[in-house]
N, C-alpha and C positions, 0 to 999 in steps of 0.2 A: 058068367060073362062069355061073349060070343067070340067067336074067333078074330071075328073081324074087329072087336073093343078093344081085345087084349092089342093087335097088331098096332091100331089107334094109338094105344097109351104106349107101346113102347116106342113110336115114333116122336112123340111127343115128349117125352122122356129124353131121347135121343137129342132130339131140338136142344130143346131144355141143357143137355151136358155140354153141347156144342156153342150155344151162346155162352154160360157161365166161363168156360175155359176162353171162349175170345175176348171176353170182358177181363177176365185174367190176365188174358195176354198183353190186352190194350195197358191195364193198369200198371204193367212193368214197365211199359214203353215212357220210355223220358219225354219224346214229344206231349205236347196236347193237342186230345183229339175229343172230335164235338161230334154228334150226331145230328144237324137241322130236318126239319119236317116239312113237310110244302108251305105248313102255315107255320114258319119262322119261329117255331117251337122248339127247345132243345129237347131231343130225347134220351142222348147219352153225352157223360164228360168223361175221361178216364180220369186218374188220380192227378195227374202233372196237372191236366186245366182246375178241378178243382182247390189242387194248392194256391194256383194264380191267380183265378177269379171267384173263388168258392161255390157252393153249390150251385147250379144255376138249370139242372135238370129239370123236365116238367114247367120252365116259365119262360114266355117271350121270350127271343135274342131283343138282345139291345139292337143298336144304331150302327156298329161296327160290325157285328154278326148278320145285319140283314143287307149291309151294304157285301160284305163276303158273300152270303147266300144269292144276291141279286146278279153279281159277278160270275155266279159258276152259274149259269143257266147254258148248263152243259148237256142237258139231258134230252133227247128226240122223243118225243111223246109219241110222234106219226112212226119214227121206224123202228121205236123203243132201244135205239142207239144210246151207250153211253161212252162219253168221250170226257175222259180226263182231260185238267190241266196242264198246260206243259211248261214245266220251269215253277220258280218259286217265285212268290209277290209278296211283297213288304205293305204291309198297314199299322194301325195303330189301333188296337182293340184293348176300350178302357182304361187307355193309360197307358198299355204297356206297347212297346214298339214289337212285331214278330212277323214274321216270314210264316208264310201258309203255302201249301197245295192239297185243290180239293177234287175229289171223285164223285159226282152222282149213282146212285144205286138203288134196286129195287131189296126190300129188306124181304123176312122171311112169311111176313106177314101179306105182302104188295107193298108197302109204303114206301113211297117216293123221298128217299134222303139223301142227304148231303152230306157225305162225309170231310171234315175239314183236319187236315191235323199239322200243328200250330207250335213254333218250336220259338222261343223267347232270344229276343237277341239285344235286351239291353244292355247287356253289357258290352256287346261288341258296337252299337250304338255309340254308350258311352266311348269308347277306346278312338271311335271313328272321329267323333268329336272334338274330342282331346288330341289328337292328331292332327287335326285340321285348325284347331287352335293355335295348335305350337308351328304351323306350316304359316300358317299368319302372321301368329308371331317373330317366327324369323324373318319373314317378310319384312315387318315393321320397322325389325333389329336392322337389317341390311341397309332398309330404304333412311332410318339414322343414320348408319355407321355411314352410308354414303353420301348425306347431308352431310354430316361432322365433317369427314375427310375435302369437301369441297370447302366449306368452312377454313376449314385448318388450311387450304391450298391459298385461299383467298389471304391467309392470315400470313400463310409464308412469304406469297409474294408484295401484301404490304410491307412485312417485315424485311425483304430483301430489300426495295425501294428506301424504306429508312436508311438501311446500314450501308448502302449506298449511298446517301444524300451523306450522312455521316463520315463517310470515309471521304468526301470529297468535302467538306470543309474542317475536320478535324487531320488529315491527311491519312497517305497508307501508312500501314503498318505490318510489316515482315517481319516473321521469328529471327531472321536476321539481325535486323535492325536494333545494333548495339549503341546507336544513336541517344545520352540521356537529355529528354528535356520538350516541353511541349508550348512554348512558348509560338505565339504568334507565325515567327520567322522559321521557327524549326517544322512550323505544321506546314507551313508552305514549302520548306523546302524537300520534304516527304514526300508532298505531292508531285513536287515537277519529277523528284525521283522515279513515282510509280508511272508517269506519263513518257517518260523518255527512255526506262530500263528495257522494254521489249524489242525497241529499235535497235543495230548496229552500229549505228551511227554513231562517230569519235564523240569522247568526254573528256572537260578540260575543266578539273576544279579545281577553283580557286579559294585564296584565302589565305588569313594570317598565317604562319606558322603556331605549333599545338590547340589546333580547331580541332583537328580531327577528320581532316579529307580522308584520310584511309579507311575510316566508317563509311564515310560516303562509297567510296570505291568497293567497301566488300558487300553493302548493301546495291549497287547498282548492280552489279555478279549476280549476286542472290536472287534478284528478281527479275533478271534475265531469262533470255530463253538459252542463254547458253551457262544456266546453273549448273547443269548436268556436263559440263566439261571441263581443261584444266583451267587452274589460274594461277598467275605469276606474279608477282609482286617483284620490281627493280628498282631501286635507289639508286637514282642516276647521278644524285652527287656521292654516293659512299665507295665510286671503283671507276679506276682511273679508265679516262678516255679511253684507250686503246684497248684496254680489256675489254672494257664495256660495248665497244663495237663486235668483237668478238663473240662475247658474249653470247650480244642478240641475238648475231646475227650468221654466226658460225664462220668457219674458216674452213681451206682447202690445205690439204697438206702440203708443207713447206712455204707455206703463207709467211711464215715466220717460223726463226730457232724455236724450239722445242713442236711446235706442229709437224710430228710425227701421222696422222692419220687426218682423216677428213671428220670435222665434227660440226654438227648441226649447232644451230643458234636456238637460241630462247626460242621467237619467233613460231621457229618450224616446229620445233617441242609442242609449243602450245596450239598449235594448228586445228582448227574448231572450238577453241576456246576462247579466253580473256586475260588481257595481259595489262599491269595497272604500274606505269611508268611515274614513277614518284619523283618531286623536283625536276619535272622536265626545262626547267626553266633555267637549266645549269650543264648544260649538253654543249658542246664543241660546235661550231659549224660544220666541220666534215661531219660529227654524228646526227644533225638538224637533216642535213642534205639525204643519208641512207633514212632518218626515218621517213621526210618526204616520199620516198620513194614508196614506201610500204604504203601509208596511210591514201597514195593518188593510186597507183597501180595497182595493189596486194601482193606484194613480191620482194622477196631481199635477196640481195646477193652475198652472198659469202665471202668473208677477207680473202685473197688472194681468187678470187675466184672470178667467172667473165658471165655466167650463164643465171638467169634470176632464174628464182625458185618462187612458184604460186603458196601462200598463203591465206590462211583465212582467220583471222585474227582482228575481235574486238578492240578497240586501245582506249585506253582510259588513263589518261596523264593527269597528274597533280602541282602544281604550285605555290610557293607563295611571292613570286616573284610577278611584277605587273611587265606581263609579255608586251602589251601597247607599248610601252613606254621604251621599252626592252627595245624593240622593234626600231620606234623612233633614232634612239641610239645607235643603231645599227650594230646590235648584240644579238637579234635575230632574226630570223628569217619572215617577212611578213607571209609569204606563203604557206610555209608552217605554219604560222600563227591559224592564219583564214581556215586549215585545214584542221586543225586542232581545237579551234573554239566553235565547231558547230555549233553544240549545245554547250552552255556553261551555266557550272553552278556553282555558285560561292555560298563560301561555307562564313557565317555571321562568326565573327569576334564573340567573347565573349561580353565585352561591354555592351554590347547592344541587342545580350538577351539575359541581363541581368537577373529576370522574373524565375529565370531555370536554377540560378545558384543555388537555391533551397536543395531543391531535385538532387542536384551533382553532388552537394555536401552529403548528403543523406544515402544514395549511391558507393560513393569513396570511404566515409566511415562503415558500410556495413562488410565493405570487401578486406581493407585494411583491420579490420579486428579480426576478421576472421583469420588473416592471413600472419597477422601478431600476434593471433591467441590473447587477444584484450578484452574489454567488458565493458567500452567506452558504448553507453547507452544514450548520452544525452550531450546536446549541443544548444550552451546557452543561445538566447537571444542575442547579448551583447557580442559574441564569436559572431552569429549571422550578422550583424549589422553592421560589424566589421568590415567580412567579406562583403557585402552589397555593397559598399561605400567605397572599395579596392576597383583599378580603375581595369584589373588583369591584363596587363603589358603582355604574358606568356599564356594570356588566354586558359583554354580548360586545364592544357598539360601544366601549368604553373597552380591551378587550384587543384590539380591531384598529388601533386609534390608536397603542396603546402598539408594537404591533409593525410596525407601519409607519415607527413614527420610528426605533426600533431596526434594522430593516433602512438607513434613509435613511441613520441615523447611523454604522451598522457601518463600518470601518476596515479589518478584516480579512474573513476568510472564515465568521466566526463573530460573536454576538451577546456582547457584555461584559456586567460589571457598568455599566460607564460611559454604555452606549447604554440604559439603564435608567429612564425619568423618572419614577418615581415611588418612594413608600416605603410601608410597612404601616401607617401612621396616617395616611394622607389618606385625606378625603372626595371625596363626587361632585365639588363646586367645585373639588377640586384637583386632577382629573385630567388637565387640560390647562395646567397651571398647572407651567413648569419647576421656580419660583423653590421651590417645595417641596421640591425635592432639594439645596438649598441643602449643609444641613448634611453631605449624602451627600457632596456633592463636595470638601469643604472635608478639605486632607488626604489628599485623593486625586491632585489635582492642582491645578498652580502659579494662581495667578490669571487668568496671560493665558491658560490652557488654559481654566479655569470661562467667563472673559468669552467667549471664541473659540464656545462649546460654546452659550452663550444665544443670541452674534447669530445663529449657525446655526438656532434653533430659530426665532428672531422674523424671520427672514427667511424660514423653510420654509411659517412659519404664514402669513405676507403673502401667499407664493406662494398656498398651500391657497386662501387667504379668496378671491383674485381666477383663482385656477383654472389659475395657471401665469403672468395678466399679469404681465412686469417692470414694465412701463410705469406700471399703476397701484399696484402694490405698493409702486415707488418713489416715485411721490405719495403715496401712505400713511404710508409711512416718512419721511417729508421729506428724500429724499438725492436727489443724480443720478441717471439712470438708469445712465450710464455707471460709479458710482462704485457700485452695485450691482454689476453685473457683475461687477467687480473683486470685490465681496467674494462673489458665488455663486460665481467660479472659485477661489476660496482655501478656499472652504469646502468645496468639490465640491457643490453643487448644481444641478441641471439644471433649466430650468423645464419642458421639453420631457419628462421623468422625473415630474414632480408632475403634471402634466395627463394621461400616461398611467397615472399612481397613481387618478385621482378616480372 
């Protein structure tokens, strides 16, 4: 062999180690990598494209591989320049989604190839996807949830228009409003309540005596704008005139014996609040005249004093006295009056919301058992029909008496005829008056049961009158104290039960 054979074969040789180790190389490489030919022939795969697409050396590219190869027509034949791709491009080759960048190149032989090498990104595909799902899907979620919530707004404000429309023919109703009874005349009178509470402007209610104006009175407060300030409550018949001017309205010192210092009136006390004059219909005419002054000006002077003082003070007077009439008489003032009955609300009798007696009985026994430690659960028929049939002279406070002696006096688990103290022909006088059921009991039972059933009552009331004292109950009664007890233990009465009754 010539020198020149030997050089030959070991060049060749050389070739030979040098492709083998680049095939090597390729085959470690995770990408895949293709070798094309001018005529769209694969020449090489490394291992990664034939795990993908399996062998595919030695035969036509497909349709994706010739569309690749058609794309890289990167090569200058005229300057035999080769010019890479620059950047990476997405197709879809057989199915599979991948990202390529390819090179032109003259191989060792001349051959004009393409080198492509091809890196799989289905899965980042998938993930891409799945992303863009859930980015949709939130979409969907929101573009709901902001339906719904428009929905639901639509729904509130029909539902607010209801309980509006509702509240203006069932009337308002304040957590105050200690008011029992839902009758026709008590839903309207709710109403004028929440219509007039906001305002300032003087309140004069009327009505029978034990209606319950003082409900009304602490429910007009409550729903005031002046909730949030003091309030005073005065009992214009319970403190004699001339204290009562005082009172209100304070004095200057040496106004009179014992006016040692200068002292403020009710009035000025209350000053940004509400002040709820009860039985004003029983006032002096000198006290008529200073309250005029208050309710036209805003301003009281002080007993012995020359200088007004500015107040700011709601009034809310109560009666059961008919001020016109009053008036007529010349008992009072017509200009107080005009000043006093801005707004007027009268409080219904109970005769003429008979429909509520259920309500009040059912009310009055759950408070009085509680308060007697009793177990009275049931109220016959005939007891209601009773009371409906009662024409209440003493109105509510006469059917809360009544049902408090009736719980006191219960025996059983329920209310009798027996525990009953009254009949359908007593007046107001007689509602606290046993001896009126006289004839009821006569016949019902023996003597020593009628006698046994009065001391019970004239002992409950001694209790009542001193607030639970035995002590002076039984000075009252002219008996021992000891020889009381004996008869509170035989009767079942508790003074400790009547003091948490009051």
């Amino acid at each position: 062999m010539t020198d020149f054979n030997i050089e030959l074969q070991k060049t060749r040789d050389e070739i030979d180690r040098l492709v083998r180790n680049w095939q090597t190389l390729l085959d470690f490489m995770p990408e895949m990598v293709f070798l094309l030919r001018d005529d769209f022939v694969i020449e090489y795969q490394n291992r990664s494209a034939k795990e993908c697409f399996g062998d595919l050396c030695a035969q036509e590219c497909g349709d994706d591989l010739r569309q690749v190869g058609d794309d890289c027509r990167l090569f200058s034949p005229d300057a035999g320049e080769v010019i890479s791709s620059s950047g990476l491009t997405e197709t879809v080759v057989n199915g599979v989604p991948v990202e390529y960048s390819a090179a032109p190149f003259v191989g060792y032989t001349g051959a004009h190839l393409i080198m492509v090498v091809m890196r799989d990104i289905s899965q980042r595909k998938q993930q891409e996807q799945e992303l863009h799902e859930f980015n949709t899907n939130i979409e969907v979620i929101l573009n709901r949830k902001i339906i719904e919530l428009q929905e639901s707004e639509e729904t509130r404000k029909r539902l607010s228009r209801q309980v509006n429309s509702l509240k203006t023919q069932l009337g308002f109703h304040h957590d105050a409003d200690r008011m029992i009874g839902s009758s026709r005349v008590m839903r309207e009178l709710r109403e004028m309540v929440h219509q007039v509470a906001k305002s300032d402007a003087t309140i004069l209610i009327t009505g029978e005596s034990g209606t319950g104006k003082e409900l009304v009175a602490n429910l007009v407060k409550a729903s005031s704008n002046r909730d949030d300030g003091p309030f005073l409550k005065i009992n214009c018949n319970a403190i004699n005139d001339s204290i009562l001017e005082s009172d209100l309205f304070g004095y200057e010192k040496g106004a009179f014996t014992g006016a040692v210092t200068r002292k403020k009136g009710k009035f000025e006390i209350v000053d940004g609040g509400t002040i709820f004059l009860d039985e004003i219909g029983d006032i002096s005419p000198r006290m008529q005249a200073s309250l005029l002054r208050v309710l036209q000006n805003g301003e009281v002077v002080r007993c012995g004093g020359t200088e007004p003082v500015k107040v700011d003070v709601r009034v809310i007077a109560a009666t059961n006295v008919d001020l016109a009439t009053a008036v007529k008489e010349k008992k009072f003032r017509l200009d107080l009056y005009y000043r006093l009955n801005i707004i007027n609300i009268v409080m219904p009798p109970l005769r003429e919301r008979k429909e509520d007696i259920v309500e009040l009985v059912s009310h009055f026994v759950k408070h009085y058992r509680v308060a007697f430690k009793k177990d009275i659960d049931f109220v016959p028929q005939s007891i209601i029909n009773r009371l409906l049939n009662h024409d209440w002279p003493g109105n509510v406070r006469e059917l809360e008496n009544m049902i408090q002696r009736a719980v006191l006096m219960a025996k059983e688990k329920m209310i009798t005829e027996t525990d009953l103290f009254f009949d359908q022909n007593m007046d107001q006088d007689q509602v606290a008056n046993p001896m009126a059921n006289l004839q009821a009991k006569i016949g019902l039972l023996p003597l020593k049961g009628i006698l046994a059933e009065f001391e019970t009552e004239i002992i409950r009331q001694a209790l009542l009158k001193y607030k639970g004292n035995v002590s002076k109950a039984a000075s009252d009664l002219k008996i021992g104290k000891t020889a009381l007890y004996d008869k509170m233990k035989r009767h079942h009465i508790s003074a400790k039960e009547i003091k948490r009754g009051l």
